[in-house]
N, C-alpha and C positions, 0 to 999 in steps of 0.2 A: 497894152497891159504892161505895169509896170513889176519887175523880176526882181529886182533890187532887194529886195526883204527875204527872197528865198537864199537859204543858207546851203552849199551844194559842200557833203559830207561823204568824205572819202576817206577810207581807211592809211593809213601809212603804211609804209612798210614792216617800220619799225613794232608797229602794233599788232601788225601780224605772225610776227617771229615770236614776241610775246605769248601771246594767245598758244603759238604749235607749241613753245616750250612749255606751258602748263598741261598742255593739253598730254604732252610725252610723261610728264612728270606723274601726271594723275595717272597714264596705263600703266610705266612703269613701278609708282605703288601699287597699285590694284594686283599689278604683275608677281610684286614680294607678298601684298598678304594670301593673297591665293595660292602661293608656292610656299606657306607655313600649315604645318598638320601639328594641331597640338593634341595631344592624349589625356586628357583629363585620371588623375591619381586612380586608384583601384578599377582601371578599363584596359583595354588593349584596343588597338585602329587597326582598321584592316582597310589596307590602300585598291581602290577600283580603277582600273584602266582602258577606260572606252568599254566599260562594261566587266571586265576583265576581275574578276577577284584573286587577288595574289596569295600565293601559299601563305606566307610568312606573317607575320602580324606584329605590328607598334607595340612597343612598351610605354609606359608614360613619359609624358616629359616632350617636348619641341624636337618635333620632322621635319622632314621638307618635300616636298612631292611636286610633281610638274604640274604647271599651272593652266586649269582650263583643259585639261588632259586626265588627272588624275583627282580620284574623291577618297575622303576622309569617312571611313564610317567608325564609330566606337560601339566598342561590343562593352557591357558593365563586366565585370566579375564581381561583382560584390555581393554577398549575400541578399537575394530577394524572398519574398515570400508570395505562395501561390495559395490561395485560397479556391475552394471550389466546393461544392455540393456534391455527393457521391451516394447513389444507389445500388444496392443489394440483397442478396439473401442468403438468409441466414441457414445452417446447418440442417436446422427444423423448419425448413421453410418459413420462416418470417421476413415480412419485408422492412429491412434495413435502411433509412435515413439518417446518411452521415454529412457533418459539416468538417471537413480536414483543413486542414493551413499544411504547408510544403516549404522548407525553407531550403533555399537552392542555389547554386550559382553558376555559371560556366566556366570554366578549367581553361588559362589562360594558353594555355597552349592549344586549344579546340576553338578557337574565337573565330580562327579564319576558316576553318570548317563547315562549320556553323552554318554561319552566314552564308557561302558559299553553296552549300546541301539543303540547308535549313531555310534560311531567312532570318530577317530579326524575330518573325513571330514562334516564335520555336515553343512559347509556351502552351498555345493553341494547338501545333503540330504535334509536338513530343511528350509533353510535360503531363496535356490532362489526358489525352485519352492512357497513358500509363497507370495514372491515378487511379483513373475507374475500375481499367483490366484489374490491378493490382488489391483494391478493394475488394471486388467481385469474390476473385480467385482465394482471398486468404478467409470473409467471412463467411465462407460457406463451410468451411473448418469446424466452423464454431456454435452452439447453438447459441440464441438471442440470450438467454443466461450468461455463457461464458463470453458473452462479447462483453458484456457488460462488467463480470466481476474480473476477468481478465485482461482487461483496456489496455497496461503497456505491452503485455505478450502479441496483442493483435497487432498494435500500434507499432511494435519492433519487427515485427513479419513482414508484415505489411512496407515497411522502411528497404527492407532485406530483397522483396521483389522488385520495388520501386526500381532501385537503385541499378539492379541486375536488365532492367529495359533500357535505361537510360545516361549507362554510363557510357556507353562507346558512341554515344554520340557529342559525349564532353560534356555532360552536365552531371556535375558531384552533390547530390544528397547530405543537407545536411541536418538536418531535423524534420522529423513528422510527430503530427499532433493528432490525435484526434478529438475536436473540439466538443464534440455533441456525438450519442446516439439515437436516435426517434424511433418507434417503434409503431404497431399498429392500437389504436383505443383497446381493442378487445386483449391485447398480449401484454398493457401498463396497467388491466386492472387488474390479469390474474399478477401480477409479480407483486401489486399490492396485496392483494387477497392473502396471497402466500407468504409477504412478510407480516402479516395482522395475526397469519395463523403463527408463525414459527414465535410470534412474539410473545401468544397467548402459552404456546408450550411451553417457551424458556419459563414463563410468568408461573406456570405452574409446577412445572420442574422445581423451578426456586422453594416454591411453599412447600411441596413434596421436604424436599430435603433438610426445610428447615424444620418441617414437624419431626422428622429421622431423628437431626441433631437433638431436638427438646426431647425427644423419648428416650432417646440413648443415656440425656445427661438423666431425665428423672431414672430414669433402667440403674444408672450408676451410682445415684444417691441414696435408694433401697438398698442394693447390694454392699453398699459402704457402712448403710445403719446394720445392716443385718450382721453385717463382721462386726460391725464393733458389738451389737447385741451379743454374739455369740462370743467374742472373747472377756464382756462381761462375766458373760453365765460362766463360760472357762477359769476366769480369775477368779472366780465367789466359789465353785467346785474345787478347784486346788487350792483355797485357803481353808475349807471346810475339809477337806481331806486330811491336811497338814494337821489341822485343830484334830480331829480325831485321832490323829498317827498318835498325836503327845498325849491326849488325854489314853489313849489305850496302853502308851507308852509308861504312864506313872499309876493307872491302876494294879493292887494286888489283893490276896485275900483278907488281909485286914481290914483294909481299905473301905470294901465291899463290903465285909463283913459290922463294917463299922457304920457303913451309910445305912445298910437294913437295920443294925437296929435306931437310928435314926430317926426314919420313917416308919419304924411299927406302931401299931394304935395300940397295943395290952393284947388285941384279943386271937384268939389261936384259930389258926387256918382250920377250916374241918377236913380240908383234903392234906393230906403229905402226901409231896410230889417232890423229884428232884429238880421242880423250880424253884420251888416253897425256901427261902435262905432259910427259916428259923428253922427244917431240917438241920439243916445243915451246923445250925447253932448248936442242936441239939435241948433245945429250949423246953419241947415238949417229956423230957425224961425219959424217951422210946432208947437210948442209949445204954439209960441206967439198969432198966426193966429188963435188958437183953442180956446185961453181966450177970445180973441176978439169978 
């Protein structure tokens, strides 16, 4: 058998010095990027050591940490939101259906705490069952009515307890919502019932008042005719008064004596009386008869 065609391939040496120095080069990066801890902007790192959680915690910006030895964990600080679903009842025993949002963060100085005590899942651990206590305990305050017409009074209380659970474990409150309340079928029709009535009252309230105002004004239009009716009659009496003062004013016995006979007809009174003027004329001759 002929060998001649087989090619007999052997490394040099030289090829293998190659090889180890890539091979050095490659652990040695691997070696620098594993020994870079970067902190991503609005977070803090808290460095692990064979398990080890360290007090202290990263601020942002490029670390360096041992390699293959030490881990990088980042805690966020930035504001999150927690939303969840919350049951309760109410002051009146109604049962309460809330939809809340939590808007929250961790306090960069409690990052390695946290983590440490807590875990990353802290919002499972701390966050909701707080919620719920917190819910609980402040709508039961309240009847289903004032939960309702009250909303930021509850919603600010309710912030107040929150915050008082879950601040010494580093996590700072920064807004609560309450997004919805739900109520039971039987307790959304009486509160419609009850605005249907108070609407019918305002409704009649309203008419009430404006038949008040329409009586008051016709009540004032009489009373305005009536005064002016009687200062009528008052001005036609003092001008008739006046007229009499002058006419009483420019009569005398002439005067009188002159209008009687005026109006006498010729014929002689059968009675004398000291109404009779033509007495008084002496018309009938009883003057003369008496000299006589």
């Amino acid at each position: 058998m002929n060998n001649s065609n087989v090619v007999d391939f052997k490394p040099s040496k030289k090829t293998g010095k190659i090889v180890a120095i890539i091979a050095v080069l490659i652990i040695i990066l691997v070696g620098i990027i594993s020994a870079l801890a970067i902190v991503p902007a609005g977070s803090t790192g808290v460095i692990v050591t064979f398990g080890k959680v360290s007090d202290a915690a990263l601020n942002e910006g490029l670390h360096f940490k041992v390699p293959f030895a030490q881990e990088l964990v980042v805690i966020s600080n930035k504001i999150q939101v927690y939303e969840a679903d919350a049951s309760a009842v109410s002051k009146d025993l109604q049962t309460v259906s809330s939809k809340i949002a939590v808007n929250f963060r961790v306090r960069t100085d409690s990052s390695s705490s946290i983590y440490k005590n807590i875990g990353p899942d802290y919002q499972t651990v701390i966050l909701m069952p707080a919620v719920q206590e917190s819910m609980k305990a402040v709508s039961a305050k309240y009847t289903a009515e004032q939960l309702i017409t009250e909303r930021n009074k509850v919603g600010n209380e309710i912030k107040e307890q929150l915050e008082s659970k879950v601040s010494d474990y580093g996590i700072q409150i920064e807004k609560f919502n309450i997004v919805n309340f739900d109520f039971s079928q039987e307790f959304n029709n009486a509160i419609e019932a009850k605005q249907v009535a108070e609407q019918n009252l305002i409704k009649t309230k309203t008419e009430q008042e404006q038949a008040i105002v329409i009586a008051e004004a016709e009540a004032k239009k009489k009373v305005i005719a009536a005064d002016a009716e009687a200062e009528a009659i008052k001005t036609k009496a003092d001008a008739q008064a006046k007229a009499n003062k002058q006419l009483s004013q420019s009569l005398n016995e002439n005067l009188i004596n002159y209008q009687a006979i005026e109006k006498w007809d010729g014929v002689m009174p059968k009675v004398a009386s000291s109404a009779n003027p033509l007495v008084s004329l002496d018309l009938d001759g009883t003057s003369e008869k008496s000299a006589e």
